[in-house]
ZASE-484033 format. One record per residue (C-alpha): x, y, z; chain; residue in one letter. Coordinates in Angstrom, 2 decimals, padded with zeros to 5 digits. Layout:
BEGIN
<kollo <X, Y, Z>, A, a> ...
END
This chain:
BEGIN
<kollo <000.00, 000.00, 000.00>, A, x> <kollo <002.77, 002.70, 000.88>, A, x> <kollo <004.31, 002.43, -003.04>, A, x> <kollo <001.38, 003.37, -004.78>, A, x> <kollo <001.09, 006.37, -001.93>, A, x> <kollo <004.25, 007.75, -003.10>, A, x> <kollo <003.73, 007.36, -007.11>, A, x> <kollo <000.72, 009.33, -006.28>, A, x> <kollo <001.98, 011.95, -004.29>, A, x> <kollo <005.05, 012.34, -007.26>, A, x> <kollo <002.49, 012.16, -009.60>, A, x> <kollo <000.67, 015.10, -007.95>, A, x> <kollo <003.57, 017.03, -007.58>, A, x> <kollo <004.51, 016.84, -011.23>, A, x> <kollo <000.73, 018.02, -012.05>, A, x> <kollo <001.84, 020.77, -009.31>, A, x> <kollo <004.80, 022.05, -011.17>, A, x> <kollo <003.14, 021.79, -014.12>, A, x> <kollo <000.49, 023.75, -013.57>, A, x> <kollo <002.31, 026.36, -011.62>, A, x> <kollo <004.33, 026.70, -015.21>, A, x> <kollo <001.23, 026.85, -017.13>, A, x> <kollo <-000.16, 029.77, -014.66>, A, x> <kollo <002.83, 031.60, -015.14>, A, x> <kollo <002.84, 031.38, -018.72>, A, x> <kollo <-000.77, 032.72, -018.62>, A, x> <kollo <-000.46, 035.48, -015.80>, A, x> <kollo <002.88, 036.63, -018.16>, A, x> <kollo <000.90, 036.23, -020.82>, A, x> <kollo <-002.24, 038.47, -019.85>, A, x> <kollo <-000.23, 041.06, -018.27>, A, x> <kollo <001.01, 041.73, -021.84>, A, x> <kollo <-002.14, 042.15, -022.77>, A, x> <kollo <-003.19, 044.46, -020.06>, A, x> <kollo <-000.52, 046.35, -021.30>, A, x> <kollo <-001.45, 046.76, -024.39>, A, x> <kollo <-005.05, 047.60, -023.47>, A, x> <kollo <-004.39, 050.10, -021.51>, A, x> <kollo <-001.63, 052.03, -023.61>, A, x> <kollo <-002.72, 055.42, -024.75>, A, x> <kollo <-006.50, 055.27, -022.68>, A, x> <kollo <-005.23, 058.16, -020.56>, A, x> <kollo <-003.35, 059.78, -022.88>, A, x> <kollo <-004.13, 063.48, -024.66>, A, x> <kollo <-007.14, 062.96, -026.86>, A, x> <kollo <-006.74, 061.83, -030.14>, A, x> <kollo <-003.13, 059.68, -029.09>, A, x> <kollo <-005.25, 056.61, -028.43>, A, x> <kollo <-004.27, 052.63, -030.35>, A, x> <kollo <-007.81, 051.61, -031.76>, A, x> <kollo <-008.95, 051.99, -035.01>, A, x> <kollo <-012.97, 051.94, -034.67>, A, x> <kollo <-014.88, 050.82, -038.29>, A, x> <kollo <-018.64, 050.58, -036.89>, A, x> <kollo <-019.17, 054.19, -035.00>, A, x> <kollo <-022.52, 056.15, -036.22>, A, x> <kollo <-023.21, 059.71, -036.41>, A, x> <kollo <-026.22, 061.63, -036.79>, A, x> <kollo <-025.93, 064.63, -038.90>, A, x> <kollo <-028.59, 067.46, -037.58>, A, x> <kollo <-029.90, 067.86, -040.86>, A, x> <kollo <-030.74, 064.02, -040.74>, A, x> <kollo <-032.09, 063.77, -037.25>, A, x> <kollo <-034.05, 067.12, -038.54>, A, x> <kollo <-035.81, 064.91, -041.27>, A, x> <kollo <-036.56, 061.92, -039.50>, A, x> <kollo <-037.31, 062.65, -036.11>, A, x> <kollo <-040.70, 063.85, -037.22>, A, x> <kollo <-041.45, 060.26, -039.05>, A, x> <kollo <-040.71, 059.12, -035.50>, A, x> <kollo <-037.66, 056.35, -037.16>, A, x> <kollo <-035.08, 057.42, -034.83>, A, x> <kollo <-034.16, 055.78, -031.42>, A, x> <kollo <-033.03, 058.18, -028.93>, A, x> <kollo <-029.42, 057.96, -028.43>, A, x> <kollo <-029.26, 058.65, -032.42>, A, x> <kollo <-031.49, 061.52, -031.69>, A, x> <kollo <-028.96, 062.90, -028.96>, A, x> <kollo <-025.89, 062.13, -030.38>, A, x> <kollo <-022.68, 064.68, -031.20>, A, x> <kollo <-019.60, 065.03, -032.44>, A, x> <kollo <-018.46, 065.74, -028.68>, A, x> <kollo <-020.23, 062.53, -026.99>, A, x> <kollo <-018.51, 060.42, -030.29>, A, x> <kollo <-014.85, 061.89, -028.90>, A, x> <kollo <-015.72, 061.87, -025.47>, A, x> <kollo <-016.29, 058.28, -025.70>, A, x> <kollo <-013.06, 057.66, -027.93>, A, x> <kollo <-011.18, 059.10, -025.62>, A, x> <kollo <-012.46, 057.05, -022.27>, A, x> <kollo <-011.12, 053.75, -024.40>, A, x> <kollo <-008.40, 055.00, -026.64>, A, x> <kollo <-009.62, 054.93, -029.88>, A, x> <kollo <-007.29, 057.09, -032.41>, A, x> <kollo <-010.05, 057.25, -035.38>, A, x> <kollo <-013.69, 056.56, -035.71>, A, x> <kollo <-015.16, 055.77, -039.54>, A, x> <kollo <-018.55, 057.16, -039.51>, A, x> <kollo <-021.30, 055.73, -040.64>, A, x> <kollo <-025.29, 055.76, -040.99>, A, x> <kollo <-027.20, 053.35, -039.10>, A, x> <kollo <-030.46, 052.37, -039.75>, A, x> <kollo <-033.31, 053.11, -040.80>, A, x> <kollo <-031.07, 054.39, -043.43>, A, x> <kollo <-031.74, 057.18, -046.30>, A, x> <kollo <-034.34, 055.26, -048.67>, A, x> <kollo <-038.04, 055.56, -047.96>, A, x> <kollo <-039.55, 055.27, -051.41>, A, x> <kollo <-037.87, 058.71, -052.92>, A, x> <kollo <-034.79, 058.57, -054.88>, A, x> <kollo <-034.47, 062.35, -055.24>, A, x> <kollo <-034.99, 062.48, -051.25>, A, x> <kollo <-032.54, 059.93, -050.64>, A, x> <kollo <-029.43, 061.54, -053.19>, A, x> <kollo <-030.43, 064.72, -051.53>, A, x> <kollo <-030.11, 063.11, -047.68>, A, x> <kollo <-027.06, 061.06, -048.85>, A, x> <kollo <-025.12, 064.02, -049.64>, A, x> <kollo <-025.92, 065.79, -047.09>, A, x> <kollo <-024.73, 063.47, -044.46>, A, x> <kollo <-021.58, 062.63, -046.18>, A, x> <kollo <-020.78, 066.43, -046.52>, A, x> <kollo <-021.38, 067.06, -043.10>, A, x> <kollo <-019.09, 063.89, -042.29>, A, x> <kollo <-016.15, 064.67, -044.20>, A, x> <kollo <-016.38, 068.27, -042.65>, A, x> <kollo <-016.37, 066.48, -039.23>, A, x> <kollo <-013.48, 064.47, -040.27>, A, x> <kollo <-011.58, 068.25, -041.65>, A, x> <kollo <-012.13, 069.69, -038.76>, A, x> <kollo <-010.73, 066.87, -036.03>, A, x> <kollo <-007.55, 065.34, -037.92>, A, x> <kollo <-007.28, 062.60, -037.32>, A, x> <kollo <-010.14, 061.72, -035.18>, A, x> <kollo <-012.94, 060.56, -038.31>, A, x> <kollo <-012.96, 058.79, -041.23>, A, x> <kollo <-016.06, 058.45, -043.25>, A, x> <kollo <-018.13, 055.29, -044.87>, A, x> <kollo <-020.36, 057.06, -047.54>, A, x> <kollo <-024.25, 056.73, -047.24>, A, x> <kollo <-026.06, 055.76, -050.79>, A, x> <kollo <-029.00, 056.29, -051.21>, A, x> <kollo <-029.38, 052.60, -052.26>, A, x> <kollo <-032.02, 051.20, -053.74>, A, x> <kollo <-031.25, 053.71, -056.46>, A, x> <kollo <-028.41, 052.78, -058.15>, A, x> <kollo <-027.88, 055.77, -060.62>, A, x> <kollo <-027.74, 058.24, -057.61>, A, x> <kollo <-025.36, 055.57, -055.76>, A, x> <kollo <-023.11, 055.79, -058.81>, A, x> <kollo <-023.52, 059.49, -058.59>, A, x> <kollo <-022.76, 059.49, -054.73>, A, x> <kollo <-019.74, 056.44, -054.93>, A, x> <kollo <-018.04, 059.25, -057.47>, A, x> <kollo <-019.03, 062.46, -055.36>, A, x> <kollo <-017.69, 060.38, -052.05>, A, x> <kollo <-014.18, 058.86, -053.49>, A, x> <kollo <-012.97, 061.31, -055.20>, A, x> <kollo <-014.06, 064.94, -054.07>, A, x> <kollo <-014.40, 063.39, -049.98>, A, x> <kollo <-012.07, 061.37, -050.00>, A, x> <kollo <-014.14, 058.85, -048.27>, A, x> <kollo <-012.38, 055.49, -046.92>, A, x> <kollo <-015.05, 053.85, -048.20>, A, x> <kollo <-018.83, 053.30, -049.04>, A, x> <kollo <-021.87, 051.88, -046.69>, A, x> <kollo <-024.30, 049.39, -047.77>, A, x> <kollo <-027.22, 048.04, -045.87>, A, x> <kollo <-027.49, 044.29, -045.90>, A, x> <kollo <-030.79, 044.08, -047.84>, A, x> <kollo <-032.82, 046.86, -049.34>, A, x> <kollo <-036.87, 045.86, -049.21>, A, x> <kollo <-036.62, 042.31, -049.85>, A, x> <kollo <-032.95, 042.07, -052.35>, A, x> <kollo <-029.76, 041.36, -050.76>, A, x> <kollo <-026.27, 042.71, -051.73>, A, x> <kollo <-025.86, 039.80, -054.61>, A, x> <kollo <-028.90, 040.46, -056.28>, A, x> <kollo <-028.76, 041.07, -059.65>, A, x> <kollo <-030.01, 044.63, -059.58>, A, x> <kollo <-027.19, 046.25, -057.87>, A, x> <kollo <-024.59, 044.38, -060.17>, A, x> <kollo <-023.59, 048.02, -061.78>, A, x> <kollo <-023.07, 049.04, -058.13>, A, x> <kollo <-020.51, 046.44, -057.40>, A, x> <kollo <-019.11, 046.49, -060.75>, A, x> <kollo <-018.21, 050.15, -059.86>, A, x> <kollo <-016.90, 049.35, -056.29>, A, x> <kollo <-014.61, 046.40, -058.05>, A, x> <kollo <-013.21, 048.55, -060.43>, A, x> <kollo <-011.92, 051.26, -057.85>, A, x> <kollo <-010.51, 048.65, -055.63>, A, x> <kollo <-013.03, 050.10, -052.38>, A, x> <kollo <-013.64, 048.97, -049.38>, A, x> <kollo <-017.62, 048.20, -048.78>, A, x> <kollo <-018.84, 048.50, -045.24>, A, x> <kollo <-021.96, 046.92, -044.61>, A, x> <kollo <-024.76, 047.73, -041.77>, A, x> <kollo <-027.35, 044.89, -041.07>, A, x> <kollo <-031.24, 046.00, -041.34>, A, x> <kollo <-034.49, 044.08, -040.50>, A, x> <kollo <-036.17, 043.12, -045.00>, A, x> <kollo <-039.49, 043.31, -045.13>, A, x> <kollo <-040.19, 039.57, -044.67>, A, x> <kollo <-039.26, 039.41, -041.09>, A, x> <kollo <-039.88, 042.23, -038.78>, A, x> <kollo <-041.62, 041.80, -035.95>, A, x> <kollo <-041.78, 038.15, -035.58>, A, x> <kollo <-041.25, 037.47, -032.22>, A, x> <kollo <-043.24, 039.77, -029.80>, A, x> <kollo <-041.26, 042.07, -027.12>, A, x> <kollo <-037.71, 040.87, -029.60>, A, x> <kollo <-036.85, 044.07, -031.78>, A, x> <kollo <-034.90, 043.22, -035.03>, A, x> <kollo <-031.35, 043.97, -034.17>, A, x> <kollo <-031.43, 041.25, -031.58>, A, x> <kollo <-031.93, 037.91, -034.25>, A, x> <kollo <-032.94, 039.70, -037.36>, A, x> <kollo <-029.56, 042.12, -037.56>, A, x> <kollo <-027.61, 038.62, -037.29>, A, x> <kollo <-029.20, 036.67, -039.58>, A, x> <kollo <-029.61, 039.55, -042.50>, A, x> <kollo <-025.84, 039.66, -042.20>, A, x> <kollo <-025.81, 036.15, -042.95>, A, x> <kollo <-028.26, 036.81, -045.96>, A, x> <kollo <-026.71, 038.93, -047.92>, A, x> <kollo <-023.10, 036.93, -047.56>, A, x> <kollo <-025.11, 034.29, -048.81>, A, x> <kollo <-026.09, 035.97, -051.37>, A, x> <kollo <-022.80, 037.76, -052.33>, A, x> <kollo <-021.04, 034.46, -052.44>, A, x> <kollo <-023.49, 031.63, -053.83>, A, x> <kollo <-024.92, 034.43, -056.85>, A, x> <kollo <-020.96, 034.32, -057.81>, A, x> <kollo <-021.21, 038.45, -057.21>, A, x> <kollo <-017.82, 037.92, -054.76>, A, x> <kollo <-015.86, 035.59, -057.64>, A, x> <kollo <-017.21, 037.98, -060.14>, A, x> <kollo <-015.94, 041.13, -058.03>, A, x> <kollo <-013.01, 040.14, -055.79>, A, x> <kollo <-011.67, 043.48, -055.60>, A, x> <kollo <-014.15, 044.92, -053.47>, A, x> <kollo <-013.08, 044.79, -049.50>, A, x> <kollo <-016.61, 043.97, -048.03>, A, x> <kollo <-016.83, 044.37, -044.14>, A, x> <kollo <-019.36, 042.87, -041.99>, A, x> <kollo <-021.10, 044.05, -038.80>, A, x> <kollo <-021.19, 042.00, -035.53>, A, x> <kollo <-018.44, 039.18, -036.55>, A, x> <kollo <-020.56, 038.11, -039.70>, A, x> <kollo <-023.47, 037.62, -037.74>, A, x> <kollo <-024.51, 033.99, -037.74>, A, x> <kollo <-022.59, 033.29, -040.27>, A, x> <kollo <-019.72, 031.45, -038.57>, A, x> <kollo <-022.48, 029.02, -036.71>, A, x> <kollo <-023.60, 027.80, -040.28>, A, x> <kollo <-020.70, 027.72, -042.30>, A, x> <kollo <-020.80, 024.04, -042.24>, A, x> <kollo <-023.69, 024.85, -043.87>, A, x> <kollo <-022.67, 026.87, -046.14>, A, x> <kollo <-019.55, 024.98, -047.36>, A, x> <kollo <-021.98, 022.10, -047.65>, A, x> <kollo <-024.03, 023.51, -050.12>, A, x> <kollo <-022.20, 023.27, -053.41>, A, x> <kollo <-021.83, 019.50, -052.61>, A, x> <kollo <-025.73, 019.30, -052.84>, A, x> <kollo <-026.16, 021.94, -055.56>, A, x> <kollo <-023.70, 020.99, -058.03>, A, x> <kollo <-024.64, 024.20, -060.08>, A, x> <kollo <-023.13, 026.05, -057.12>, A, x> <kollo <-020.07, 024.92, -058.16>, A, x> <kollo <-018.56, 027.54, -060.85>, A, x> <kollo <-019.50, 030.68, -058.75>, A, x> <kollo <-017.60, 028.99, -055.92>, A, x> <kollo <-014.38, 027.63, -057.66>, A, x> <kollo <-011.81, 027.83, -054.49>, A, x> <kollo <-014.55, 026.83, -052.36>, A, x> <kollo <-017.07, 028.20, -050.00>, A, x> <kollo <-014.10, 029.22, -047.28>, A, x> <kollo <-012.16, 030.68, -049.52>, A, x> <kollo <-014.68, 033.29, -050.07>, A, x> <kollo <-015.66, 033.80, -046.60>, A, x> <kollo <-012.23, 034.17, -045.32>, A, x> <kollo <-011.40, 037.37, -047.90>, A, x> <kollo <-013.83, 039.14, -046.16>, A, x> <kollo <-013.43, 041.09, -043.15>, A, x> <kollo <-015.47, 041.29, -039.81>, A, x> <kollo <-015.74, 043.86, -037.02>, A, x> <kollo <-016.42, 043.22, -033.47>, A, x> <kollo <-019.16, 045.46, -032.78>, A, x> <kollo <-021.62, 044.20, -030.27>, A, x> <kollo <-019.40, 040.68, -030.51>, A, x> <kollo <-016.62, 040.70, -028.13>, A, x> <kollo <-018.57, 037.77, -026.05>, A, x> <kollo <-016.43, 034.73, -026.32>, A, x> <kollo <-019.12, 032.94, -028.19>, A, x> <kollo <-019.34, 034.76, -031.41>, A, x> <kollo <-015.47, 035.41, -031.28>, A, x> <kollo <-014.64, 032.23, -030.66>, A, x> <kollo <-016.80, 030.83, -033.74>, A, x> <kollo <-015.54, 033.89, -035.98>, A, x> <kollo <-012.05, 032.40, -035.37>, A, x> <kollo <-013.04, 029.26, -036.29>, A, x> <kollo <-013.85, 030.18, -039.91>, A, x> <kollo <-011.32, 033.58, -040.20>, A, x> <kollo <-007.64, 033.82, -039.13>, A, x> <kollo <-006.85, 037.18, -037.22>, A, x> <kollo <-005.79, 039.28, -040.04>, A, x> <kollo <-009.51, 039.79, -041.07>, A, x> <kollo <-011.05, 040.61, -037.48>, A, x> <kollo <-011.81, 044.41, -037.01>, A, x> <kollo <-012.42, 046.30, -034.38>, A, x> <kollo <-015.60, 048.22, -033.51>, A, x> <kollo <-017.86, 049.57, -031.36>, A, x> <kollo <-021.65, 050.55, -032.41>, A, x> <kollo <-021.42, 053.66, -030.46>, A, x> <kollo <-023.28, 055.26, -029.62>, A, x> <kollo <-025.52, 052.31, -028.91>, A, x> <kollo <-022.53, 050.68, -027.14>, A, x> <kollo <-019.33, 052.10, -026.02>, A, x> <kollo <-015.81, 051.53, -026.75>, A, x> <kollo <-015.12, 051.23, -023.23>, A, x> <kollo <-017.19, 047.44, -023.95>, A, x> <kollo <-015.63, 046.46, -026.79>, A, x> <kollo <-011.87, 047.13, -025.36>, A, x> <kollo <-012.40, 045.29, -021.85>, A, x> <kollo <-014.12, 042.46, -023.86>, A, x> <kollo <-011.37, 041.69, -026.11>, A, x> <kollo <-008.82, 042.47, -023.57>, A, x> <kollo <-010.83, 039.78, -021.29>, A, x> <kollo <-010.87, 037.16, -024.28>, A, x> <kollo <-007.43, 035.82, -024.24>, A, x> <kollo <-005.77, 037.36, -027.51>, A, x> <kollo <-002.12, 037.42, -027.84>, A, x> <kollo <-000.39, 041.02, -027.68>, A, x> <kollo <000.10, 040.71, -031.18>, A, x> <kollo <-003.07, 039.77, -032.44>, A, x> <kollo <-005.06, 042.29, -030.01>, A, x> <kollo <-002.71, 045.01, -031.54>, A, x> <kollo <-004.14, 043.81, -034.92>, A, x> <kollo <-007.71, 043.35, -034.36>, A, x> <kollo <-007.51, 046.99, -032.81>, A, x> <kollo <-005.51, 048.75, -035.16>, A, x> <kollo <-003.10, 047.11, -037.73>, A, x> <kollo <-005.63, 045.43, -039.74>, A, x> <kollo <-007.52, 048.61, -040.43>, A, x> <kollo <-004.72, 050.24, -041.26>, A, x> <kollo <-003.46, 047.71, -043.68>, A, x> <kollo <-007.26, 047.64, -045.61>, A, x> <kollo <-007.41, 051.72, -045.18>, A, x> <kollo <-004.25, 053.22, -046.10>, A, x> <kollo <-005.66, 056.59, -046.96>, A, x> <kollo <-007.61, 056.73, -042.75>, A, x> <kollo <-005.96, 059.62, -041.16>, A, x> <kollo <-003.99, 058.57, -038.80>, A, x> 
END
């Protein structure tokens, strides 16, 4: 009886040692991390690490328009420039790209919408002028219209200087592949842009659920939508130039890619718009954090993207940066990939962000 005692006992204090190893590795490990999350969040304003791709704005002359229709929630209604820095500066974020959130610019009038559209993206890129190099701007189009969002894509590239344009997910009931806005995309492939993309609620599936708004399951799954679309129409092999980012780590998107991936095998017409695969696709894109620094979704985002294509952002002001720092920070990342997620990999898709 006493041998097997003392195998035990060295047994045990191997598992000791080896743990005590392992918790040093990982105390080592998070203090670089801590490190790095906390660089630069009590620094002068504007000195801050993160790069921020999902932050809205509210222009007064849109909140001016809208309010009236009763479309707006109430922290769009109350947002400024000053609560949008304010905020930046609490968590260290360098540069917020602006962007329009839903409901959007569209509601049935195309002159309306070019007219709105320009509006906000004026006022934006005066925002960004007058705080170097706090903004960046996403361009609103007035999408469904596609002549005025060829108009706008021109206006915003070249005389803004935009970093980029801003889609919806679906407009009534079409999603980004559809055939209609092929002249769109054609446009955005040929000038090598970057494509941000804000989920909405299509007309087939609001208010489902009673007491659930749509950006709790609907936001999610009309991500997932239109990257179904964009990939199985053969719009993303057709167009591979354009730099599409997705909201919310690509919704629920990384829970059905075995799904997805699957479906060429049972569609063999699915086939030639998916040549390299279904992954291949999927893993060109890029993905921000916003509302998604929970280890669930980032844990299943990482299972279908490597590192390099994870962006950070906030939804402010329906969220704060604040969040969206202490929840990566709290996930486990490396120093080197929370340095990308936050910063590098934005500024390696937007060399032109002011920075």
């Amino acid at each position: 009886m006493t041998e097997p005692r003392i195998r035990n006992s060295r047994t045990i204090e191997r598992l000791s040692r080896r743990d005590f190893l392992t918790g040093l590795t990982a105390v080592a490990s998070t203090a670089a991390i801590v490190r790095w999350a906390a660089a630069d969040t009590s620094a002068a304003p504007g000195t801050g690490r993160c790069v921020d791709v999902h932050h809205h704005l509210a222009p007064p002359g849109y909140v001016a328009e809208l309010a009236p229709k009763k479309l707006l929630q109430p922290v769009s209604l109350n947002w400024t420039p000053v609560k949008s820095l304010e905020d930046m500066d609490k968590a260290g974020v360098a540069t917020a790209i602006l962007s329009i959130t839903t409901p959007g610019l569209w509601f049935g009038d195309n002159d309306a919408a070019r007219r709105l559209a320009r509006q906000c993206n004026e006022y934006a890129a005066k925002l960004a002028a007058d705080h170097p190099p706090r903004f960046g701007l996403f361009a609103a189009m007035p999408m469904p219209d596609v002549d005025g969002s060829l108009k706008e894509i021109a206006y915003a590239l070249d005389t803004l200087k935009a970093q980029g344009v801003g889609l919806f997910t679906s407009y009534s009931d079409r999603w980004l592949g559809d055939q209609a806005f092929t002249p769109v995309m054609e446009e955005l492939h040929r000038r090598k842009a970057v494509c941000y993309t804000h989920p909405t609620a299509p007309n087939c599936c609001r208010n489902l659920v009673p007491d659930v708004p749509p950006p709790i399951i609907e936001y999610g799954t009309d991500t997932s939508r239109t990257i179904a679309s964009l990939v199985f129409s053969g719009t993303a092999k057709r167009f591979p130039d354009i730099r599409f980012i997705f909201s919310h780590a690509g919704g629920t998107m990384p829970f059905l890619a075995e799904r997805f991936t699957r479906l060429p095998e049972g569609n063999k017409a699915l086939e030639p718009r998916v040549p390299n695969g279904v992954l291949s696709e999927l893993q060109r894109f890029y993905y921000d954090v916003a509302q998604s620094t929970h280890p669930a979704p980032l844990a299943a985002l990482l299972k279908v993207v490597p590192v390099s294509q994870i962006l950070f952002g906030t939804d402010f002001p329906f969220r704060t940066s604040m969040d969206h720092v202490r929840g990566l920070a709290a996930y486990g990342f490396s120093a080197a990939d929370l340095r990308a997620i936050e910063r590098d990999n934005a500024l390696r898709l937007l060399p032109s962000l002011p920075t």
